[in-house]
N, C-alpha and C positions, 0 to 999 in steps of 0.2 A: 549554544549561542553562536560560534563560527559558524554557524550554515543559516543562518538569519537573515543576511545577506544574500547567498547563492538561491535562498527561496524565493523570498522578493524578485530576485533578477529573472529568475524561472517563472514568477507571477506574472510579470512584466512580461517576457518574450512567446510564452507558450498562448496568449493572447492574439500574437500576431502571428501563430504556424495557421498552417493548415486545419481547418475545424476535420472532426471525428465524431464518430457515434461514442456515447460512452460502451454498449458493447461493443467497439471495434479495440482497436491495438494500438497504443502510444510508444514510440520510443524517441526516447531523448538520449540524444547525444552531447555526451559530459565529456571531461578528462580527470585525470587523479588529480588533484591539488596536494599541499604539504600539510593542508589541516586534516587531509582523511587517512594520513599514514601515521602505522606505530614504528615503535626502535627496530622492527624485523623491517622497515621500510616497506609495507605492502599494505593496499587497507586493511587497517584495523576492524576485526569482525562485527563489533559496536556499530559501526559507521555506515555499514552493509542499510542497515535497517532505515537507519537515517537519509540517508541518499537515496533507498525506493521512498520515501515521502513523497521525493519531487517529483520521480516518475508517478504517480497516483496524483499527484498534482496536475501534472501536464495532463492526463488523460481526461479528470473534472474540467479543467478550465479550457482545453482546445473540442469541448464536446458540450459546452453550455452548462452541463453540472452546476459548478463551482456557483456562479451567479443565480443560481435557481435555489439553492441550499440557502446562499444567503441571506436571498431574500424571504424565504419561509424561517431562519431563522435553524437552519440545521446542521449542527455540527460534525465533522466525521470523527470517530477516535479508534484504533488499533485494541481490539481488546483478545486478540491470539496472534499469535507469527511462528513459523519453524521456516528453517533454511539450512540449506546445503553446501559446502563449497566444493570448487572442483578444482580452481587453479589460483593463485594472486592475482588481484590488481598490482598495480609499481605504479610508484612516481611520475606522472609527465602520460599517461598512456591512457589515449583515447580508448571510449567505450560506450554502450550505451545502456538506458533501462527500458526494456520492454515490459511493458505493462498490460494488463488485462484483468477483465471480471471474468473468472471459471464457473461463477455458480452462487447462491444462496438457499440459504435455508431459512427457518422463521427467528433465526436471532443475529444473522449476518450477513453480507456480503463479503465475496472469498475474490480476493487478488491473487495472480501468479505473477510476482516479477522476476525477470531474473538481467543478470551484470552477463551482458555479450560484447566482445570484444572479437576485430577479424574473424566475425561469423563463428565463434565458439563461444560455448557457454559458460561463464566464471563462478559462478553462483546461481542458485534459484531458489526461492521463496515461496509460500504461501502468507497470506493475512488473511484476518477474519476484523471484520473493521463493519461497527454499527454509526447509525447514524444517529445524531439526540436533537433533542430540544432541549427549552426550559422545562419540560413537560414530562422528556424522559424520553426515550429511545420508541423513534420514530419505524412504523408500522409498513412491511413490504406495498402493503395497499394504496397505503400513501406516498411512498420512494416510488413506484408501478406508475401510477395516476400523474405525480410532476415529472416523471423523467421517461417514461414510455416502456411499456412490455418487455419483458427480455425478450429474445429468439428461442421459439419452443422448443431449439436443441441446442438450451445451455443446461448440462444436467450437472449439478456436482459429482465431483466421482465418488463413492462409498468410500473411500479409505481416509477421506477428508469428516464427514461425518464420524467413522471413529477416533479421527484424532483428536476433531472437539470433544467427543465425549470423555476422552480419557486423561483431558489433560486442562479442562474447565476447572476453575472455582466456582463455590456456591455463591450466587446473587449476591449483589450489597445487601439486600434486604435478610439475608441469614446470617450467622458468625463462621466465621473462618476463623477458629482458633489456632494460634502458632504454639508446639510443644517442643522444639526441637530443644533449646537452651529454658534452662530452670534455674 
C-alpha cells in the first residue's frame, strides 16, 4: 500500500519525460525512502520487486504503451521474476531502474531490470509478465498489431526459456495440488 503513492506520482511525472520506444531503455531515477528499508537498514529484498513495477511503468507510459492497453482494455500481470543481488541499497541513496524488454515467447514478455547506482549494478532481475483481458491473456499478434514489431534482433536468450520451463506451474485451467503439510 506505501508505494501507492510513489506510483501515482510516477504516473504523473513519467507522462512529462521524454517519450521512448517501448523496445528502447527507461531509467528512472529514484532514491531510497524509509518505507523501502528493513531492520538491517538496506532495501528490504521484497521491495526490490515492487520498485521495478515503476520502472516497467515508466517505460509503458513514456512509450504510449500504457494508454493503448488501456484502452483495449489490457492488463499487464507478473506471472515469473528471479533476481540477483550484488550490493545494498541504504537509506537516503540515489539510484536508478533501468528497464527493458529482452525478449518473448508465446506466453510472455521478458523484462530485465536492474537497481544502478554511480554506474554499478545493485541488483538485476528478469520478469515474465503477460498481458489479459476480460477474455484472458492477450495474443503476441495482437500486443505486435497495437504496439509495433519488435526489432528482428530481440532474441530471448536460451537459458531464460529454461528457466520458464523449470520453474512454471500448470495452467489455472489444471490442479496444482499442495502436499507438503497433511
Amino acid at each position: 500500500m506505501h508505494l501507492l503513492f510513489r506510483t501515482l506520482l510516477t504516473l504523473f511525472i513519467s507522462r512529462r519525460r521524454p517519450r521512448l520506444s517501448i523496445w528502447g531503455e527507461s531509467s528512472l531515477p529514484l532514491r531510497v525512502l524509509p518505507t523501502d528499508i528493513d531492520i538491517a537498514m538496506h532495501v528490504n529484498n521484497g521491495m526490490y520487486f515492487s520498485l521495478m513495477d515503476l520502472g516497467r511503468f515508466d517505460l509503458m507510459i513514456r512509450s504510449g504503451t500504457w494508454s493503448q492497453m488501456r484502452r483495449r482494455g489490457w492488463s499487464p500481470v507478473a506471472n515469473g521474476e528471479t533476481i540477483s543481488f550484488r550490493k545494498s541499497l541504504t537509506l537516503g541513496q540515489r539510484y536508478s531502474i533501468e528497464t527493458r524488454i529482452i525478449g518473448f515467447d508465446e506466453r510472455a514478455i521478458y523484462f530485465e531490470q536492474r537497481m544502478v547506482s554511480a554506474g554499478e549494478i545493485y541488483a538485476k532481475a528478469i520478469i515474465a509478465t503477460r498481458l489479459v483481458s476480460r477474455s484472458g491473456p492477450v495474443s503476441n499478434e495482437d500486443i505486435f498489431a497495437a504496439l509495433g514489431e519488435p526489432p528482428a534482433d530481440l532474441v530471448l536468450p536460451e537459458w531464460i526459456h529454461e528457466w520458464r520451463l523449470n520453474n512454471s506451474l500448470p495452467s489455472t485451467r489444471r490442479p496444482a495440488p499442495h502436499s507438503w503439510v497433511r
